[in-house]
C-alpha positions in Angstrom: 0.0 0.0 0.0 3.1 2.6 0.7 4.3 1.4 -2.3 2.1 2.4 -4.0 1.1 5.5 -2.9 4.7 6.6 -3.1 4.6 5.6 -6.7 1.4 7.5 -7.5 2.7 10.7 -6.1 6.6 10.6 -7.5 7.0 13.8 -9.8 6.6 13.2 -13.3 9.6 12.3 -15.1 11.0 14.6 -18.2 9.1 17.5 -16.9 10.2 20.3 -19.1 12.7 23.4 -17.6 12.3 25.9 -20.0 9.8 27.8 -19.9 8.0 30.7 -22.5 5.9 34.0 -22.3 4.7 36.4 -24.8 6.5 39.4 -25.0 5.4 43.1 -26.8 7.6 43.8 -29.7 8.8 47.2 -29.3 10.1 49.6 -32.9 13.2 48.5 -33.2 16.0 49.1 -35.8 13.9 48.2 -38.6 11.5 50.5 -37.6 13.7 53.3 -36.2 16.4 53.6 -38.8 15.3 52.0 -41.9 11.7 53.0 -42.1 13.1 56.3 -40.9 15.0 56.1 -44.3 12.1 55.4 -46.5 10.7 58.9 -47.8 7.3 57.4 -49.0 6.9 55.8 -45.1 7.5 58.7 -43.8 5.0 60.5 -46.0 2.4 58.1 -45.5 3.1 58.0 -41.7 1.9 54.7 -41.3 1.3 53.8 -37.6 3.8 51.5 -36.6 2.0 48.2 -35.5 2.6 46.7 -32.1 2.3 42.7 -31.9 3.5 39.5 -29.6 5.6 36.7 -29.9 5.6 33.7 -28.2 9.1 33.2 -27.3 10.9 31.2 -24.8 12.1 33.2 -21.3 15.8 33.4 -21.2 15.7 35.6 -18.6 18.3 34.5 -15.6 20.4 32.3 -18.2 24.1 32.0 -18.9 24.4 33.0 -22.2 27.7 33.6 -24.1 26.2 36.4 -25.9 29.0 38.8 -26.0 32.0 38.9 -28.9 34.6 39.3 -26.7 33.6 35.4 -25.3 34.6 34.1 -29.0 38.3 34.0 -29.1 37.8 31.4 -32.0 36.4 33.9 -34.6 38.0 34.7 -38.6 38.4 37.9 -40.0 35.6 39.5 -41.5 34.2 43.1 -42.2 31.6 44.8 -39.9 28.2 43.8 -40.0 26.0 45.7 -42.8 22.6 46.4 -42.7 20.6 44.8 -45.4 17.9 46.9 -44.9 14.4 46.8 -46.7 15.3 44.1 -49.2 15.2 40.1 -49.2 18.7 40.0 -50.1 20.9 38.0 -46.8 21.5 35.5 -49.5 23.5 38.3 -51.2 25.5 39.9 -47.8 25.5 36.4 -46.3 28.1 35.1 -49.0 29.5 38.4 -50.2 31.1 38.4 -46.6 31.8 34.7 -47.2 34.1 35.6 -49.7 35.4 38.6 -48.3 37.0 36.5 -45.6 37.8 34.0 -48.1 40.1 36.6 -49.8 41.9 37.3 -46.9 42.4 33.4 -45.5 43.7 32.6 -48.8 45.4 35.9 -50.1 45.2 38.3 -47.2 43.6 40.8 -49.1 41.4 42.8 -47.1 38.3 43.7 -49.5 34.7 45.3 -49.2 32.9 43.8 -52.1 29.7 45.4 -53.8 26.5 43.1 -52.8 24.2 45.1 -54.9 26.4 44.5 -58.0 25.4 40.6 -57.9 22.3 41.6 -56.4 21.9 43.5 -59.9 22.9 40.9 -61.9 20.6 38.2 -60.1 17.6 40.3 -60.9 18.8 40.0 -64.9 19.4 36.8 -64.8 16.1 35.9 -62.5 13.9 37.8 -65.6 15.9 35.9 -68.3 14.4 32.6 -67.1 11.5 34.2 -66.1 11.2 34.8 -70.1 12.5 31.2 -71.3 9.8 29.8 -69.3 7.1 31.9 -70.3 6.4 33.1 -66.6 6.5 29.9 -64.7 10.0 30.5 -62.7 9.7 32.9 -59.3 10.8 36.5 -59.6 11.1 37.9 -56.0 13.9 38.9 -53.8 15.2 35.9 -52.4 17.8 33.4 -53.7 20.7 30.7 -52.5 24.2 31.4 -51.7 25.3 29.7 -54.6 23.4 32.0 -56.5 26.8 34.8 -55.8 28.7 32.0 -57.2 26.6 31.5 -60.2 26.7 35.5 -60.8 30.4 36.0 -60.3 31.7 33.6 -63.0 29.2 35.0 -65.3 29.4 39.0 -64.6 32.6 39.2 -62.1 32.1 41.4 -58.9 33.2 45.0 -58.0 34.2 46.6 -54.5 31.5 48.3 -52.8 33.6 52.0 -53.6 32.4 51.1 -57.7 29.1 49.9 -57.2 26.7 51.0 -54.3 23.7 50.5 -55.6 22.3 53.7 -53.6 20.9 56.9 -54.8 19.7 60.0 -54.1 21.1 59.9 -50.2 19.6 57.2 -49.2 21.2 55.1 -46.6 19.2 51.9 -46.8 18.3 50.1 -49.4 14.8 49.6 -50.2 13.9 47.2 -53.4 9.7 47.4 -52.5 8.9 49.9 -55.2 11.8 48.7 -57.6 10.9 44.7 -57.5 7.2 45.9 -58.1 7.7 47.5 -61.0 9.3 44.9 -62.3 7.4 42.3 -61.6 4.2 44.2 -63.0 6.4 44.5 -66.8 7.3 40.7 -66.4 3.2 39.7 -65.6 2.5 42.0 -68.5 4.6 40.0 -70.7 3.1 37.0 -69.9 -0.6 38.5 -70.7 0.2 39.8 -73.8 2.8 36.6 -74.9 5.1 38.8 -75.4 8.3 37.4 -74.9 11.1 39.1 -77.1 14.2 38.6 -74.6 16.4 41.3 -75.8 13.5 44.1 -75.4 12.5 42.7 -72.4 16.2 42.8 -70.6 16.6 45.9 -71.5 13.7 47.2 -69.7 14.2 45.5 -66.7 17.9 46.8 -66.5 16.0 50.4 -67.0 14.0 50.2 -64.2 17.2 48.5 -61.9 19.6 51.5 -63.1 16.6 54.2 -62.2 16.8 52.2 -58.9 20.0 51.0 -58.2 22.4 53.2 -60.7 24.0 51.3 -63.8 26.9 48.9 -62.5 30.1 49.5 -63.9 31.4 47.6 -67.0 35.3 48.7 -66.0 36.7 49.4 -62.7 40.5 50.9 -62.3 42.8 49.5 -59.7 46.1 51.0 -59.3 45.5 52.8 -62.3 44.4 50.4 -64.7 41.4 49.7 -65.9 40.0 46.2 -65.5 36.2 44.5 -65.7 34.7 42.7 -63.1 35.8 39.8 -64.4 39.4 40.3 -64.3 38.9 41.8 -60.4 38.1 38.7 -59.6 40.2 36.3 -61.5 43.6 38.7 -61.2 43.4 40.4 -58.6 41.2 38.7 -55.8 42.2 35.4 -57.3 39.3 33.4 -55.6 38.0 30.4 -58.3 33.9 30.0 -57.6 34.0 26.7 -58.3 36.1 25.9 -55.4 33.0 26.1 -53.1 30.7 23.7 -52.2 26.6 24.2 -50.5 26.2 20.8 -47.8 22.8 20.1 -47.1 21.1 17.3 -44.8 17.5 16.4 -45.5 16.0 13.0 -45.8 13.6 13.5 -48.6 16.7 13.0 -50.8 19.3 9.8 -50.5 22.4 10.4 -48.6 25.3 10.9 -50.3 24.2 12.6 -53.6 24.3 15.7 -54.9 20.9 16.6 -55.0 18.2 19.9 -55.7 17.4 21.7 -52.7 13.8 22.1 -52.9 12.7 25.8 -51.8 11.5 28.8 -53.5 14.5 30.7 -53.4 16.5 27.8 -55.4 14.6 29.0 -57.9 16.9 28.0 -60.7 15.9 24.6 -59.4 20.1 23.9 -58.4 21.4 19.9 -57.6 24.4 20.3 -56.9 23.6 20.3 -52.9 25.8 17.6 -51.5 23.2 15.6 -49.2 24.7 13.9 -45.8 23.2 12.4 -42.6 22.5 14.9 -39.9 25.8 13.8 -37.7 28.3 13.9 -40.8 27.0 17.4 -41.9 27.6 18.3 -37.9 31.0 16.8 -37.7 31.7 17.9 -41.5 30.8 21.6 -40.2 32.2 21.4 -36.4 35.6 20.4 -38.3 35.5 23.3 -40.9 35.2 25.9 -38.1 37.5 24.2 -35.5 39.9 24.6 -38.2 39.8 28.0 -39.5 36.9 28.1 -42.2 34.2 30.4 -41.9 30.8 29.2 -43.5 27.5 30.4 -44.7 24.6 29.1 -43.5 20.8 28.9 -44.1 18.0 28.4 -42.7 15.3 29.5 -39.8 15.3 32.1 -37.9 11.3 32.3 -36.5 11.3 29.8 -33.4 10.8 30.8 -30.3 14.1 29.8 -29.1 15.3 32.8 -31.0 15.5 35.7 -29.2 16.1 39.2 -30.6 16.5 40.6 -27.7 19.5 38.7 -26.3 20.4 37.7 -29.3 20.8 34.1 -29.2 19.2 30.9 -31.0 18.2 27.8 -28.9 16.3 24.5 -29.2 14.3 25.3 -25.7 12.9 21.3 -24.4 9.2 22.2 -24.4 9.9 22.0 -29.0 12.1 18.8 -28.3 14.7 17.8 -25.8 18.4 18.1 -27.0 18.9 13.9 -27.2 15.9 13.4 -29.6 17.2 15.9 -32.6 17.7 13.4 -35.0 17.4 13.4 -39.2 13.8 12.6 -38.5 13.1 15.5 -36.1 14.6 17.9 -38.4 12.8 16.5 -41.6 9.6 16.0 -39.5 10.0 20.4 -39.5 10.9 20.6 -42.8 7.9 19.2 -44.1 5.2 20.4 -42.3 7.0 23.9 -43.2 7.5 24.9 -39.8 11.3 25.0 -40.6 11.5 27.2 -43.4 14.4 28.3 -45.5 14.2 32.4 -44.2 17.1 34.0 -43.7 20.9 33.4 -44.6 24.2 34.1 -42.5 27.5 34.2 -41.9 29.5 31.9 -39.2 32.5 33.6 -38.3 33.5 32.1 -35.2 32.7 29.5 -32.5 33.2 29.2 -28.7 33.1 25.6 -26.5 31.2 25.6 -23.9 29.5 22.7 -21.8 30.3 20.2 -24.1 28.9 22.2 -27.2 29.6 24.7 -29.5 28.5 27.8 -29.8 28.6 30.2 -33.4 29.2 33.8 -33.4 27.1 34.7 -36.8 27.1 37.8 -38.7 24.0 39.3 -39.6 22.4 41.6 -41.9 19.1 41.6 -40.7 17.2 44.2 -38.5 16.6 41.6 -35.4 20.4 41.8 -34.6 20.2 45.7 -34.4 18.4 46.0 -31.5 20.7 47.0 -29.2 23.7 49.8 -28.6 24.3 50.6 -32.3 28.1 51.3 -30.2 28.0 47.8 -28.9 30.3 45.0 -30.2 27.0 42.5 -30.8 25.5 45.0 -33.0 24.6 42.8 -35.8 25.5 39.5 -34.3 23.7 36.4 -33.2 24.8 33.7 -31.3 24.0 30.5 -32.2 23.8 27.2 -29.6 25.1 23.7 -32.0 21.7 22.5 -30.7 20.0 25.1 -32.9 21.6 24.8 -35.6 21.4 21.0 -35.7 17.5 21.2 -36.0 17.2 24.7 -37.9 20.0 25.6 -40.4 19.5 23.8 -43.6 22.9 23.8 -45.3 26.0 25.8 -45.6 28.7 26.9 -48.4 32.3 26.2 -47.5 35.8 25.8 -49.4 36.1 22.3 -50.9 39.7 21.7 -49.2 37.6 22.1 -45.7 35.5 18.6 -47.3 37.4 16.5 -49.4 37.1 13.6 -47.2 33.0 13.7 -47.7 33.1 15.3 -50.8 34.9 11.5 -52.1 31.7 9.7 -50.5 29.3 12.1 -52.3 28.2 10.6 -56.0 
């Protein structure tokens, strides 16, 4: 009889620890600085609209959410605002390869991002065209997409190619990808599908935009084209990078087509791994000096905009159970999503674990102290981005061991 009483009343095992609440989202940089940037926002005066989250409470944790705690960290440039455009794909990898340039060449560089972002847009109407207006034409793309652009059309530092006019601080592709998209749906009412008339429109409305990027550049007095800027002078080879992905909708060890919207070139070349081999494969790129991009999602309530860090809290799933089929399980009932893209620029050990210091361009990292050191940072826990970061783009030499398994 004691027995069993003492077995009805024993606390319930696995009871969860973390715990969640719903918190007011204040204006924050997004609303304060870029909006505050936007001329037609401020002449509409919109009222800025106040909403909750459901996020997990941090509050009381030991979080290694200062810089200064990532002794482990690459050289890269400052963070840069993206501001009102879909283009992290774009700032993600330019920065990639800005700290590429200087682990392999020491060259330090700030490279143009509107310059592919340009070029993307040409190249995102051209196939809108060859299919007759069944390919996506939006803001969003896949780091491999700068690699794409760059053998094609060559890059530019950000001095040649800004991609701003008029003042303007921020950029702010809503008015711009609009038009556009209205001439493209026009085409495809009318049939009218004459390529070369139809490029050249759209690179009308992205020079009235963006300005017209530069055909020549001049470094150290000579005049050279994009092309030769990157071949001669920052001597990176795009086809020395790789994208690593882990999903099991795909076999293992394949290059396969990573099927979101923003792939919308419909890409294969995604080498496919188990979840642990694309941890270890990335754990041992970082340990050893590579920086990465990643991608993946970035709306969960384990992550926190206000201190800045990403968790897997135990009331989504305990730590021991994220497993290939946890993460899939997300990925196709969409509640992992393929959002935002980053830069992993450094890591810390701690518990056990790692932890990833990841430049942002996004206005969730820009919260705080514009004069603080996290200012455009996150702070990733390897839990996290086990269950929520899709793939990422590193140098081939940081791979060749599963790069010879992949078919």
């Amino acid at each position: 009889m004691f027995l069993t009483a003492a077995f009805f009343f024993a606390p319930a095992q696995g009871q969860n620890k973390d715990k969640a609440l719903f918190r007011v989202n204040e204006p924050g940089f997004y609303q304060n600085s870029i909006l505050r940037d936007n001329r037609e926002v401020e002449e509409r005066s919109a009222p800025v609209k106040v909403n909750r989250s459901f996020v997990m409470d941090m509050s009381g944790m030991q979080l290694p959410n200062k810089v200064e705690l990532y002794e482990n960290q690459q050289w890269h440039n400052s963070p840069l605002s993206q501001g009102n455009t879909g283009t992290c794909w774009c700032f993600s990898t330019v920065s990639f390869l800005e700290s590429e340039a200087y682990r392999i060449s020491k060259t330090k560089v700030k490279l143009s991002e509107m310059y592919t972002v340009y070029w993307e847009y040409v190249e995102k109407a051209r196939r809108y065209i060859h299919e007759r207006g069944n390919s996506a034409f939006e803001e969003g793309s896949e780091s491999n997409a700068v690699i794409r652009i760059w053998k094609k059309y060559g890059t530019v530092p950000a001095s040649d190619y800004t991609g701003l006019l008029n003042g303007r601080k921020y950029h702010n592709h809503e008015v711009m990808l609009k038009e556009m998209k209205s001439y493209l749906e026009s085409l495809k009412g009318n049939s009218a599908w004459d390529e070369k008339t139809a490029i050249a429109t759209v690179q009308s409305i992205l020079n009235h935009y963006m300005g017209t990027p530069p055909s020549e550049i001049q470094v150290s007095g000579k005049k050279i084209t994009p092309l030769q800027y990157l071949n001669e002078v920052l001597r990176l080879n795009p086809s020395d990078y790789v994208d690593i992905i882990s999903y099991e909708q795909e076999p293992f060890f394949q290059s396969v087509e990573y099927k979101v919207q923003d792939n919308w070139w419909h890409d294969s070349s995604y080498c496919n791994v188990p979840l642990d081999l694309y941890m270890e494969t990335l754990k041992k790129a970082v340990h050893n000096g590579y920086t990465v991009t990643i991608g993946g999602d970035v709306s969960e309530p384990g992550f926190d905009r206000k201190t800045q860090c990403a968790v897997v809290p135990d009331f989504d799933i305990p730590s021991a159970f994220i497993n290939d089929d946890a993460r899939q399980f997300r990925f196709t009932n969409q509640t992992t999503t393929d959002d935002h893209g980053m830069h992993l620029v450094g890591f810390l050990e701690k518990d056990g674990k790692d932890w990833y210091l990841i430049k942002d361009s996004s206005s969730g990292s820009r919260n705080n102290d514009p004069g603080a050191p996290e200012f455009g940072y996150y702070f990733f826990s390897e839990d996290y981005v086990r269950l929520k970061i899709m793939d990422f783009m590193v140098h081939k030499d940081a791979v060749k061991d599963l790069l010879e398994k992949i078919k």
